[in-house]
mmCIF file as Biopython writes it, N, C-alpha, C and O atoms, coordinates in Angstrom:
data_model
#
loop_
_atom_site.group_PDB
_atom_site.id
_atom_site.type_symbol
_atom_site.label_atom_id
_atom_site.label_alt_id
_atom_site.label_comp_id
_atom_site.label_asym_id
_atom_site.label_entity_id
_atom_site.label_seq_id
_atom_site.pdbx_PDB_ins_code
_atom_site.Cartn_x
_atom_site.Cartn_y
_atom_site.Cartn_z
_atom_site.occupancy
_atom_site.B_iso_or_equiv
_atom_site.auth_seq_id
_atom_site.auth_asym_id
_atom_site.pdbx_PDB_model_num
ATOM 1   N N  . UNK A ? 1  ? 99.527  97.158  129.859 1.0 0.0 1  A 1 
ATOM 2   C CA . UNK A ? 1  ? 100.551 97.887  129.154 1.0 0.0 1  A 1 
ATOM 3   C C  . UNK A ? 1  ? 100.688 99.302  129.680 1.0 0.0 1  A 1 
ATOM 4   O O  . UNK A ? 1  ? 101.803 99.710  130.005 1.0 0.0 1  A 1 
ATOM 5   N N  . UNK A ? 2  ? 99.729  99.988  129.770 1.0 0.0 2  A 1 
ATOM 6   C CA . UNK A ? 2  ? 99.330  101.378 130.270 1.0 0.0 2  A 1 
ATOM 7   C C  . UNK A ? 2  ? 100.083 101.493 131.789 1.0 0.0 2  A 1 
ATOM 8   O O  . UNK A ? 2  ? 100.631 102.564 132.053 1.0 0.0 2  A 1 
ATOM 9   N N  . UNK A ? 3  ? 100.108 100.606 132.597 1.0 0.0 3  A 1 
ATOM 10  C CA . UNK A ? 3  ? 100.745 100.648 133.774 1.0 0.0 3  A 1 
ATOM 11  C C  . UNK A ? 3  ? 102.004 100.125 133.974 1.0 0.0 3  A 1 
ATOM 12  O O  . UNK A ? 3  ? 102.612 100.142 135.044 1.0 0.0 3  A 1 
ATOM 13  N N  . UNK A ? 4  ? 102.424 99.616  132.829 1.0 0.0 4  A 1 
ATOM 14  C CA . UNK A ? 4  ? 104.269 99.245  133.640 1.0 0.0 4  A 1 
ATOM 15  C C  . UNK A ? 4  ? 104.938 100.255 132.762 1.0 0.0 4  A 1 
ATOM 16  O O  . UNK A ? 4  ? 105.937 99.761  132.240 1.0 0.0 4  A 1 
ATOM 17  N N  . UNK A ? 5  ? 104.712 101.608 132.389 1.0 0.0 5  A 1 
ATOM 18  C CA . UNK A ? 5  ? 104.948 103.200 132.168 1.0 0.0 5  A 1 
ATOM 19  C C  . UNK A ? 5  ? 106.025 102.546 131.102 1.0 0.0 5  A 1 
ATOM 20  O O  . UNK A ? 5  ? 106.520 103.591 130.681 1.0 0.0 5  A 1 
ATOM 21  N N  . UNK A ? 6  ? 106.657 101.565 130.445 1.0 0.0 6  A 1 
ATOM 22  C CA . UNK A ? 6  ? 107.134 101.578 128.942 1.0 0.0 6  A 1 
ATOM 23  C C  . UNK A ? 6  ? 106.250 101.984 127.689 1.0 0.0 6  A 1 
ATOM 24  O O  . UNK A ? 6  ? 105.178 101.466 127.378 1.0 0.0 6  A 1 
ATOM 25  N N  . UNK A ? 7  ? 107.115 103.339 126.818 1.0 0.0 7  A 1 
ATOM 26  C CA . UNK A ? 7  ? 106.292 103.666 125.918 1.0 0.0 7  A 1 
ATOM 27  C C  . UNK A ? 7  ? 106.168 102.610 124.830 1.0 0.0 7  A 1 
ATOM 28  O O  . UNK A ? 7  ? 106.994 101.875 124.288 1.0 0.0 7  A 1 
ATOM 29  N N  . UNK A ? 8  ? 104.802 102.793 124.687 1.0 0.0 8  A 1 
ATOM 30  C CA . UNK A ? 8  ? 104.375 102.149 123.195 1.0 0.0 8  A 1 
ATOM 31  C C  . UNK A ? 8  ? 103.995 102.770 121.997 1.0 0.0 8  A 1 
ATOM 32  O O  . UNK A ? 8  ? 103.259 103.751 121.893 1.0 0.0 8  A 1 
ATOM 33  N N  . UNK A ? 9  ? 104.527 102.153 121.117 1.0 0.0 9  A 1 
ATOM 34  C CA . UNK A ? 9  ? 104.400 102.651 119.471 1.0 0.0 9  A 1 
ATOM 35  C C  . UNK A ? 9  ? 102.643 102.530 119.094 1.0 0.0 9  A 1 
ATOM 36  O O  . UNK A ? 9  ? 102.121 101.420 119.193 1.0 0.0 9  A 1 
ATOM 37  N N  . UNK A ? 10 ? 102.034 103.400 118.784 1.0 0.0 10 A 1 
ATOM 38  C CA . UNK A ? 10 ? 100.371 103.229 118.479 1.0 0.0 10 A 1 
ATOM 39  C C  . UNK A ? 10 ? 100.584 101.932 117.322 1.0 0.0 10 A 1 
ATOM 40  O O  . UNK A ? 10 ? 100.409 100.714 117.282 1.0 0.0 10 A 1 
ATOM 41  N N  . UNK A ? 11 ? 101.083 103.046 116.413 1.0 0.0 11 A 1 
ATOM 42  C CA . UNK A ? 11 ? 101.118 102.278 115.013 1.0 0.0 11 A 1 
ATOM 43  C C  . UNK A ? 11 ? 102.432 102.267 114.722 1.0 0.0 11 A 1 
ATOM 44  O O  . UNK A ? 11 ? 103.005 103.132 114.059 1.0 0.0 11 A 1 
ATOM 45  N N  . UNK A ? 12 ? 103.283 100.618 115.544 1.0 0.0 12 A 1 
ATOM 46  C CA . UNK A ? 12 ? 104.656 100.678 114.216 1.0 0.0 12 A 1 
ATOM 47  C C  . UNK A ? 12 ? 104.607 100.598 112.726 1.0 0.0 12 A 1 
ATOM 48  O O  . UNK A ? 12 ? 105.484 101.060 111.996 1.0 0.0 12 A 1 
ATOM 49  N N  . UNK A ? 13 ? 103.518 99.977  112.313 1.0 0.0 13 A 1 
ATOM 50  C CA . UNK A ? 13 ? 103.772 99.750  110.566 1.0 0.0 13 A 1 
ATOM 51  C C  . UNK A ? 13 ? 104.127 100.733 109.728 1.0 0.0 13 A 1 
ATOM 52  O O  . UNK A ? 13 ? 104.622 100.631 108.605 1.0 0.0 13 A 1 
ATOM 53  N N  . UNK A ? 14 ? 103.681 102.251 110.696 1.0 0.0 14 A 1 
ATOM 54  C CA . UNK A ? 14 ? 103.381 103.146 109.858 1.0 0.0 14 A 1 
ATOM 55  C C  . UNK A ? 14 ? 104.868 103.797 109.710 1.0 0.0 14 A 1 
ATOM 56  O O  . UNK A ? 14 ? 105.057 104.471 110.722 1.0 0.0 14 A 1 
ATOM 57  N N  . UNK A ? 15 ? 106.147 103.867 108.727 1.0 0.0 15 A 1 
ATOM 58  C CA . UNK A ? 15 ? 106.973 104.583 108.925 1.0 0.0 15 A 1 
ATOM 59  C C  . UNK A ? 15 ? 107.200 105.264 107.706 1.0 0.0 15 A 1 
ATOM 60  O O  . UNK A ? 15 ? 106.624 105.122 106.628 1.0 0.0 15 A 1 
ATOM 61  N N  . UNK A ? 16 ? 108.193 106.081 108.054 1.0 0.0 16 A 1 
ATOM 62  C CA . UNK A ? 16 ? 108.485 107.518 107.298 1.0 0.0 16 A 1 
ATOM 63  C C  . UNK A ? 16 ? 108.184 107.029 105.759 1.0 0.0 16 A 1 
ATOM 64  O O  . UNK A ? 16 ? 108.911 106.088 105.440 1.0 0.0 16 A 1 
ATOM 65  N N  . UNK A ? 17 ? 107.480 107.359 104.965 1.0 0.0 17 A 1 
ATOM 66  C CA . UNK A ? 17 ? 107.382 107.162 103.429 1.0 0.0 17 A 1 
ATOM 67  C C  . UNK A ? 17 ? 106.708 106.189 103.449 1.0 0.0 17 A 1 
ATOM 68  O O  . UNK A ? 17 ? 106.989 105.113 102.920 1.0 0.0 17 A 1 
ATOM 69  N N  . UNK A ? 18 ? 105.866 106.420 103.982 1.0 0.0 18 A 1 
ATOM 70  C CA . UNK A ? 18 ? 104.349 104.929 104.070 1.0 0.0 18 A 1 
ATOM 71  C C  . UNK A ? 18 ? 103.629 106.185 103.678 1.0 0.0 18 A 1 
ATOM 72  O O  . UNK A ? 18 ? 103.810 107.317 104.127 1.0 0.0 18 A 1 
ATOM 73  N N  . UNK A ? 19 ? 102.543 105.675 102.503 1.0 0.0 19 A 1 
ATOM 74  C CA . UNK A ? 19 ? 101.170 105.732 102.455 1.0 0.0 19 A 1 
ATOM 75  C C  . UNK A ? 19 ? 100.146 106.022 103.091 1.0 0.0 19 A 1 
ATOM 76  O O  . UNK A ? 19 ? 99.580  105.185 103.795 1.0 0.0 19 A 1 
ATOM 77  N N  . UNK A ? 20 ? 99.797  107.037 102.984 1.0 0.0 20 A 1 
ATOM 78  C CA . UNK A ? 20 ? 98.677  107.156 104.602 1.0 0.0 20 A 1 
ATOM 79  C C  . UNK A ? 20 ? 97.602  107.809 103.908 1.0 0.0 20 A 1 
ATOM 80  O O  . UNK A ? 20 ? 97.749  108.454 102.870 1.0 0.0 20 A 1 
ATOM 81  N N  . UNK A ? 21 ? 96.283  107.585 104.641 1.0 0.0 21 A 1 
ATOM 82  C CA . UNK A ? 21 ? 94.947  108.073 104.045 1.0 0.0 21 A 1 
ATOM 83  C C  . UNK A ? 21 ? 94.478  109.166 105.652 1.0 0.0 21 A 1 
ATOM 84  O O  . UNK A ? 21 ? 95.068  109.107 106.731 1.0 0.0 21 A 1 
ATOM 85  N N  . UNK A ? 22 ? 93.486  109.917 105.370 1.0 0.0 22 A 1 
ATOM 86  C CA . UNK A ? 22 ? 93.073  110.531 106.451 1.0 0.0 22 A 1 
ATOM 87  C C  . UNK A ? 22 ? 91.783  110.182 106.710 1.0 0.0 22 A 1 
ATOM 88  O O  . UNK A ? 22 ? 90.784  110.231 105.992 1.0 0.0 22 A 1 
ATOM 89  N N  . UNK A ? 23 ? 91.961  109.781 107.968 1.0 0.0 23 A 1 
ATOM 90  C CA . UNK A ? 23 ? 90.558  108.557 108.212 1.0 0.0 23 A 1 
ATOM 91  C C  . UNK A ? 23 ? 89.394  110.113 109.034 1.0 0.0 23 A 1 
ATOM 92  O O  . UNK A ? 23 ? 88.179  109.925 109.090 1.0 0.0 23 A 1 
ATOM 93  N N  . UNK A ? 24 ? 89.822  111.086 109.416 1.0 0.0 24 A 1 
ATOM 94  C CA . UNK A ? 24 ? 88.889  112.034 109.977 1.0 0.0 24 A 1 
ATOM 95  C C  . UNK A ? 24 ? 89.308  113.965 110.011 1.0 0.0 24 A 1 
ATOM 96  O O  . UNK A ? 24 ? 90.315  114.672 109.975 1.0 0.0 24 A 1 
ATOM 97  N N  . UNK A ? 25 ? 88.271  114.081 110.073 1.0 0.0 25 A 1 
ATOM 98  C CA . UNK A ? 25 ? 88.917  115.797 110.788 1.0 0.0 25 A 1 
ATOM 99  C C  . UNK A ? 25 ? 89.086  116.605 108.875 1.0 0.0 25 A 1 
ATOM 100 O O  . UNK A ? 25 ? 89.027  116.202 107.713 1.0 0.0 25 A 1 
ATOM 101 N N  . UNK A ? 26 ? 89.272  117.669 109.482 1.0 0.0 26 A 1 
ATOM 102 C CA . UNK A ? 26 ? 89.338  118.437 107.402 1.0 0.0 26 A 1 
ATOM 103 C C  . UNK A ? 26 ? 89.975  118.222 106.845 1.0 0.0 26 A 1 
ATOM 104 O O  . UNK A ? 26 ? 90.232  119.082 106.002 1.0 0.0 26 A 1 
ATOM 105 N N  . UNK A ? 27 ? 90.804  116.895 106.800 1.0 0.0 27 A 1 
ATOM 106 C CA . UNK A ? 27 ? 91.776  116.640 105.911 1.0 0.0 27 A 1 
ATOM 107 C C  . UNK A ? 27 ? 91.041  115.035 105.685 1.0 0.0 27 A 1 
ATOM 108 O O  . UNK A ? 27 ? 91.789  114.155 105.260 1.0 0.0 27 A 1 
ATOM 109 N N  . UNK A ? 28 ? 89.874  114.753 105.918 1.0 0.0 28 A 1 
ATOM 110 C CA . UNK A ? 28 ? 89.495  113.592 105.668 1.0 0.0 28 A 1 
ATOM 111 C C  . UNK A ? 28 ? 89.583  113.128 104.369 1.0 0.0 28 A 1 
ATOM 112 O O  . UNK A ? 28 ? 89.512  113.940 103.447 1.0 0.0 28 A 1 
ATOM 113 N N  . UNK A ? 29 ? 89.757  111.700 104.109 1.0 0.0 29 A 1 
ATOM 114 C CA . UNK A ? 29 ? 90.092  111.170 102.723 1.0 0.0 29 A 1 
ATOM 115 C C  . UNK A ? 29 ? 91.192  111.982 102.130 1.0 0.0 29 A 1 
ATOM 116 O O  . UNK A ? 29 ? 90.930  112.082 100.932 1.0 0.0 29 A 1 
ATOM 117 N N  . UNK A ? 30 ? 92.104  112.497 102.357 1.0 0.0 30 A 1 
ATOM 118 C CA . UNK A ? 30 ? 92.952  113.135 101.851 1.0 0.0 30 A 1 
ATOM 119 C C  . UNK A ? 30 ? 93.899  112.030 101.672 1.0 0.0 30 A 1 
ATOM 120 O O  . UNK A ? 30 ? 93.873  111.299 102.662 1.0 0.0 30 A 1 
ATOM 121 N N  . UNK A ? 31 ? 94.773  111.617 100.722 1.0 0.0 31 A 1 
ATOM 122 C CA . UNK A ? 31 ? 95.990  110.950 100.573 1.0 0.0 31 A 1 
ATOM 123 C C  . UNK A ? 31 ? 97.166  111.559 100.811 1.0 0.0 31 A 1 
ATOM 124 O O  . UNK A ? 31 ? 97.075  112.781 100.700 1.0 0.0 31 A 1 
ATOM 125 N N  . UNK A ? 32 ? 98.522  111.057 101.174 1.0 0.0 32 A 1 
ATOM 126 C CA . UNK A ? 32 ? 99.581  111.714 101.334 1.0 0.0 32 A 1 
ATOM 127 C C  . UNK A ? 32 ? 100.532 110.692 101.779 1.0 0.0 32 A 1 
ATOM 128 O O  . UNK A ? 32 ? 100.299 109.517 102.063 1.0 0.0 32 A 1 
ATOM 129 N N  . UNK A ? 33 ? 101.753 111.393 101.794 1.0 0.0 33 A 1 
ATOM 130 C CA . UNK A ? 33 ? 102.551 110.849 102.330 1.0 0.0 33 A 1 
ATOM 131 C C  . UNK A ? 33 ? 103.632 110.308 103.806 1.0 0.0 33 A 1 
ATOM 132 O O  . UNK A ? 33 ? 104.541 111.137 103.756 1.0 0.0 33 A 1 
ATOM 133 N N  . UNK A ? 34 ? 103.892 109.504 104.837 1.0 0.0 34 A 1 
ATOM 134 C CA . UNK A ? 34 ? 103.884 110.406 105.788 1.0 0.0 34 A 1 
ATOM 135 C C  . UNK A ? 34 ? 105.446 110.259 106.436 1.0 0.0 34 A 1 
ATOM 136 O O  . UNK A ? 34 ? 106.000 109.240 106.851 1.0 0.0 34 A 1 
ATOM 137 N N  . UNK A ? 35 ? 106.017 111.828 106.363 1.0 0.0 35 A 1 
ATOM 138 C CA . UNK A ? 35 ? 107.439 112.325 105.807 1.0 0.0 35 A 1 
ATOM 139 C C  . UNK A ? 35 ? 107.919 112.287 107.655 1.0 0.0 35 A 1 
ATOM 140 O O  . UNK A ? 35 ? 109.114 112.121 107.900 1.0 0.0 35 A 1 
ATOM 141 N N  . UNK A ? 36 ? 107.160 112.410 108.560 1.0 0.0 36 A 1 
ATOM 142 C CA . UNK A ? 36 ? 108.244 112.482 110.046 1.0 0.0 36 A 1 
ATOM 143 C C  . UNK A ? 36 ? 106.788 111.983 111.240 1.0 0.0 36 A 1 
ATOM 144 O O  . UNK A ? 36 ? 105.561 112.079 111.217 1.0 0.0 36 A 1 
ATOM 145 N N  . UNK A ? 37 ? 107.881 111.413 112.226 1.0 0.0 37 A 1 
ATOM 146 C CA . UNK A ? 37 ? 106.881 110.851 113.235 1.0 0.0 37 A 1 
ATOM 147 C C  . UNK A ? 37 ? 107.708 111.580 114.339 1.0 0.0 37 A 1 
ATOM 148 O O  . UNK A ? 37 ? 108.897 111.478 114.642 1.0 0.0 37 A 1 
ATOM 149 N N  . UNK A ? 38 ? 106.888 112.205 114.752 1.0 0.0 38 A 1 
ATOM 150 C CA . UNK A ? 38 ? 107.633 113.305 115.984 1.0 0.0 38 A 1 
ATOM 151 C C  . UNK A ? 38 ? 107.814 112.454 117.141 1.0 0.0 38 A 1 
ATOM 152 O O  . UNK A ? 38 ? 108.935 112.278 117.619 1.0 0.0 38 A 1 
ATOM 153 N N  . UNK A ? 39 ? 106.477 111.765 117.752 1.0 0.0 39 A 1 
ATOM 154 C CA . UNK A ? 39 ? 106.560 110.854 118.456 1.0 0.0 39 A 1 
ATOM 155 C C  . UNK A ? 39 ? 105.226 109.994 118.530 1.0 0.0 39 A 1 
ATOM 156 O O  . UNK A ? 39 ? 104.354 109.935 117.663 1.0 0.0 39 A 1 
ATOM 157 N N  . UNK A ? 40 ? 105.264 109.196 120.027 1.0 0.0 40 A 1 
ATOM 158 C CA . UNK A ? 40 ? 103.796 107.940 119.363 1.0 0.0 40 A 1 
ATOM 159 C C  . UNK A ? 40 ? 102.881 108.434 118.516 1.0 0.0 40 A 1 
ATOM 160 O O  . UNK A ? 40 ? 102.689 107.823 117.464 1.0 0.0 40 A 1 
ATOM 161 N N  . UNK A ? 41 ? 102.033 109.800 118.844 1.0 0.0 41 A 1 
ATOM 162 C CA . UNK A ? 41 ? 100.864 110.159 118.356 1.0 0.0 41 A 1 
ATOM 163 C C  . UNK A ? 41 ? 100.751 111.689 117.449 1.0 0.0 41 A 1 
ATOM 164 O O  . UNK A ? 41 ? 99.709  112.341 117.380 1.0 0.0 41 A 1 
ATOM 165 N N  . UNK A ? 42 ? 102.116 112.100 116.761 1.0 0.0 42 A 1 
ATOM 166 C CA . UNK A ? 42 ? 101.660 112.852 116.254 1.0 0.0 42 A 1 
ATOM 167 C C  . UNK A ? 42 ? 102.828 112.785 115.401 1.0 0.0 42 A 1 
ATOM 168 O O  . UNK A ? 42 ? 103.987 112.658 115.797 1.0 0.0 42 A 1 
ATOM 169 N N  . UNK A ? 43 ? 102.313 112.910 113.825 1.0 0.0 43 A 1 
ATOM 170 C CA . UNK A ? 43 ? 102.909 112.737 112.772 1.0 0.0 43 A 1 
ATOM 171 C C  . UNK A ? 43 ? 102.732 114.176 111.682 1.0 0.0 43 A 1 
ATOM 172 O O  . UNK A ? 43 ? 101.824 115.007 111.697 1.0 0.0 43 A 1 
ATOM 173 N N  . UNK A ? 44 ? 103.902 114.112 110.800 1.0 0.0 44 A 1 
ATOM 174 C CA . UNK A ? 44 ? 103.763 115.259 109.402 1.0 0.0 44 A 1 
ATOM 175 C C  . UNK A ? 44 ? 103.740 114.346 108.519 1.0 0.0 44 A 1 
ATOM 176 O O  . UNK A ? 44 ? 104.629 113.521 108.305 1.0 0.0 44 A 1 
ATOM 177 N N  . UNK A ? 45 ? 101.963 114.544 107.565 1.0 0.0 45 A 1 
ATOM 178 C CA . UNK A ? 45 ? 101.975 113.890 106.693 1.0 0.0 45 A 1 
ATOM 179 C C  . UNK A ? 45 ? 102.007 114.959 105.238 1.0 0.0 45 A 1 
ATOM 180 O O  . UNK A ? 45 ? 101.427 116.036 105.376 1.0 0.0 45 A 1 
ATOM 181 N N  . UNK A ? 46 ? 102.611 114.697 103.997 1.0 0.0 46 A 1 
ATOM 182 C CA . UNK A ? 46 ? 102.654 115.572 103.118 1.0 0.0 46 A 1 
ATOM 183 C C  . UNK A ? 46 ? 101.435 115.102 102.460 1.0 0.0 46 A 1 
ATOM 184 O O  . UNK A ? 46 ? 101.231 113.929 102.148 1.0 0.0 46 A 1 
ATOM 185 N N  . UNK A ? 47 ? 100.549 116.191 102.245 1.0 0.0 47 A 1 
ATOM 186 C CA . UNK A ? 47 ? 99.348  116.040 101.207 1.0 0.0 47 A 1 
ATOM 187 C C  . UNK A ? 47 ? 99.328  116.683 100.234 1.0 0.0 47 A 1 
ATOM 188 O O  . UNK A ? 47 ? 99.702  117.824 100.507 1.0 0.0 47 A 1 
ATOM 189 N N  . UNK A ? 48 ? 99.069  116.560 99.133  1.0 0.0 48 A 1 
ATOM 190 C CA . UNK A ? 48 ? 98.995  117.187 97.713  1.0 0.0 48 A 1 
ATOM 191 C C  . UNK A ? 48 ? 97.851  117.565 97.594  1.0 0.0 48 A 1 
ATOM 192 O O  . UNK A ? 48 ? 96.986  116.689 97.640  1.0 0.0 48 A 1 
ATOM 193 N N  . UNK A ? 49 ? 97.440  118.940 97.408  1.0 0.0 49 A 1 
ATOM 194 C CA . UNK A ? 49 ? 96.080  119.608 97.240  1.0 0.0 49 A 1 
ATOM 195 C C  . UNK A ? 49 ? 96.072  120.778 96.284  1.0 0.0 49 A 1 
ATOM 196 O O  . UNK A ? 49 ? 96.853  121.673 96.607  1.0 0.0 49 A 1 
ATOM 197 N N  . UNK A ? 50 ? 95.281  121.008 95.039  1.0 0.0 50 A 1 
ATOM 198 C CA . UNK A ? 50 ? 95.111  121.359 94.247  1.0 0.0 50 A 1 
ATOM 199 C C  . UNK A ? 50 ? 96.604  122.163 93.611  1.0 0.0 50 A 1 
ATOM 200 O O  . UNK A ? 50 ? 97.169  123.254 93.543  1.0 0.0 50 A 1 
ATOM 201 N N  . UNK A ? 51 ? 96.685  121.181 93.350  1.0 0.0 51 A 1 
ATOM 202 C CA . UNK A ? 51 ? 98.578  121.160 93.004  1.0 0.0 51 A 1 
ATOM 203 C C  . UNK A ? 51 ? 99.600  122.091 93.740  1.0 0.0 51 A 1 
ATOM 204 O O  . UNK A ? 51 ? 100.214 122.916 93.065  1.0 0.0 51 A 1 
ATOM 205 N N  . UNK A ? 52 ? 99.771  122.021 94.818  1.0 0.0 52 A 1 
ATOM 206 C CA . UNK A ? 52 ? 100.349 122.108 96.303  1.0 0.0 52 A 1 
ATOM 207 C C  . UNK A ? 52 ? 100.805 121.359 97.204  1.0 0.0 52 A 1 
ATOM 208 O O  . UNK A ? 52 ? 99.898  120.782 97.803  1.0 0.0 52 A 1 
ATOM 209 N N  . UNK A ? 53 ? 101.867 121.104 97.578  1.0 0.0 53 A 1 
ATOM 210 C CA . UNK A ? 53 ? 101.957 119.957 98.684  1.0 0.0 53 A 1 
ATOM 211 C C  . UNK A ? 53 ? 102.338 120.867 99.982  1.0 0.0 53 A 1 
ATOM 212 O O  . UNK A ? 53 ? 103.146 121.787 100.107 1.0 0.0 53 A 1 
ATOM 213 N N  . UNK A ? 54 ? 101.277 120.138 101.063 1.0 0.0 54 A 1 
ATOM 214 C CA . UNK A ? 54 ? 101.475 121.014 102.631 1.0 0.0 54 A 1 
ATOM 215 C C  . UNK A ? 54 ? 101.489 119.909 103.206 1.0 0.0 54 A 1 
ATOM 216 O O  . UNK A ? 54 ? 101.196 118.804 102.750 1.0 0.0 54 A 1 
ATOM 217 N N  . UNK A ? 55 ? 101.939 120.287 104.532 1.0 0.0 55 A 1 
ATOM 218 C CA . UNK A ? 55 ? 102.512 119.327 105.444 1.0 0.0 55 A 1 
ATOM 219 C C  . UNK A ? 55 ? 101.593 119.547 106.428 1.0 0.0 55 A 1 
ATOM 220 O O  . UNK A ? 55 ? 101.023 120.633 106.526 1.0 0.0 55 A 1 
ATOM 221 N N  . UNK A ? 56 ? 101.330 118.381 107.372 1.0 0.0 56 A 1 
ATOM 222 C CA . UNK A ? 56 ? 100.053 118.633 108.029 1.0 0.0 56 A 1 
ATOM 223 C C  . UNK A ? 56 ? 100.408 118.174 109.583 1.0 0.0 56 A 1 
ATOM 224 O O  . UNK A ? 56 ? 101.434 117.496 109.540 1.0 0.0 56 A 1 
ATOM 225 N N  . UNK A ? 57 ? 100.060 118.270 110.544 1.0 0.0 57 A 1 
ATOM 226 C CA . UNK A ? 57 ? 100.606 117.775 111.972 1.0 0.0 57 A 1 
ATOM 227 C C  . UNK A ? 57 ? 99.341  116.748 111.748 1.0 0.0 57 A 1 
ATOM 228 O O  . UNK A ? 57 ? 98.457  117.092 110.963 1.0 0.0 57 A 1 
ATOM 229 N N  . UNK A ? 58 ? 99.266  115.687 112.328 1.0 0.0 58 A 1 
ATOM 230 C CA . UNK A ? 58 ? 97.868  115.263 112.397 1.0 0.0 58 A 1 
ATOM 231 C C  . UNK A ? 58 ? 97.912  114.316 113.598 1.0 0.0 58 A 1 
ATOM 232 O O  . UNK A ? 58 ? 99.116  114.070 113.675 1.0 0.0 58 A 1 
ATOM 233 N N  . UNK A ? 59 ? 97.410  113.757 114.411 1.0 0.0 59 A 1 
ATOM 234 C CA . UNK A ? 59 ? 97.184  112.913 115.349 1.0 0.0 59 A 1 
ATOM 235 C C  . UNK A ? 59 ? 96.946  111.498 114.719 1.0 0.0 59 A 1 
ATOM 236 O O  . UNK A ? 59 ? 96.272  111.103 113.768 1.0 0.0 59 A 1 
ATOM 237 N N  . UNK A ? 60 ? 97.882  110.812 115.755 1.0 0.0 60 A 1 
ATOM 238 C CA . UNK A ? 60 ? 97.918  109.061 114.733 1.0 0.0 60 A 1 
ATOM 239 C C  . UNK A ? 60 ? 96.314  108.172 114.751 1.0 0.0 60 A 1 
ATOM 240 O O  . UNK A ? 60 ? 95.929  107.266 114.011 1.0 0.0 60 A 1 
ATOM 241 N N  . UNK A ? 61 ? 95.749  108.726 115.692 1.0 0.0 61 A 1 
ATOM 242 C CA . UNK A ? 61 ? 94.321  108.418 115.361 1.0 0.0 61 A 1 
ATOM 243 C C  . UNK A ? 61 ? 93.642  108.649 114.445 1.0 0.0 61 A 1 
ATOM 244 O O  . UNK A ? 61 ? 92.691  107.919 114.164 1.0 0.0 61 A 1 
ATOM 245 N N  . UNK A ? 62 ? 94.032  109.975 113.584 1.0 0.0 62 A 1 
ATOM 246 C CA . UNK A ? 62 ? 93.400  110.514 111.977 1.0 0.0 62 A 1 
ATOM 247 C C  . UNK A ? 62 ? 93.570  109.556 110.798 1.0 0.0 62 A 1 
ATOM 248 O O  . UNK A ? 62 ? 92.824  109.307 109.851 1.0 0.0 62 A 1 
ATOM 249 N N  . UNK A ? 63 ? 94.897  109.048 111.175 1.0 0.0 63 A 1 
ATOM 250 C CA . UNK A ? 63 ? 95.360  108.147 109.918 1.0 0.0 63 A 1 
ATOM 251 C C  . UNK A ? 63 ? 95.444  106.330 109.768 1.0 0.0 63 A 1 
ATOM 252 O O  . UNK A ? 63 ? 95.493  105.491 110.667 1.0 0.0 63 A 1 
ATOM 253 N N  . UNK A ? 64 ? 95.437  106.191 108.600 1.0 0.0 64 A 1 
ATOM 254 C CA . UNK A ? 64 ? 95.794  104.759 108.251 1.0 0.0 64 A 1 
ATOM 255 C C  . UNK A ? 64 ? 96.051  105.048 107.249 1.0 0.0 64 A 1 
ATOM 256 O O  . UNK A ? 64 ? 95.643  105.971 106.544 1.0 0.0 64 A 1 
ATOM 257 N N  . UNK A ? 65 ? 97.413  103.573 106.933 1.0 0.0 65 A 1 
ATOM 258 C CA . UNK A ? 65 ? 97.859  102.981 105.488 1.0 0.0 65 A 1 
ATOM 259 C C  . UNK A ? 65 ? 97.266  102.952 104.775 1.0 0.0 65 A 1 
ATOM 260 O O  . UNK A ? 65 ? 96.317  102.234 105.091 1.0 0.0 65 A 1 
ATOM 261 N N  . UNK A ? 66 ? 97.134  103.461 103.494 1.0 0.0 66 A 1 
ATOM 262 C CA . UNK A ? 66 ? 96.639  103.366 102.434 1.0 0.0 66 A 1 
ATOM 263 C C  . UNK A ? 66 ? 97.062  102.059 101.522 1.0 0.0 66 A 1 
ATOM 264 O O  . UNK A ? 66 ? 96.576  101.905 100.401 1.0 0.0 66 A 1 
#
């Protein structure tokens, strides 16, 4: 796949207003929502933190579906 240079989607399942958990890094176990996919590997997920919601850049390796 890596060599016939067509991009691939890491994670299609994951789209805009999916559920996402934070599998690493200081936002670990964090829940949220995830509001834009810039491209394959880097996403804005909205997290709610002590009654605040921030938006986070995170790398698609940090996350999974909740």
């Amino acid at each position: 796949m890596i060599e016939s240079g067509e991009m691939v989607d890491l994670y299609p399942g994951l789209k805009e207003g999916t559920p996402v958990r934070v599998r690493r890094g200081i936002f670990q176990g964090a829940q949220g929502i995830l509001e834009k996919k810039n491209d394959q590997d880097i996403f804005i997920v909205g997290i709610t933190l002590l009654g605040k919601s921030v938006g986070v850049r995170i790398n698609a390796d940090y996350i999974e579906a909740a």
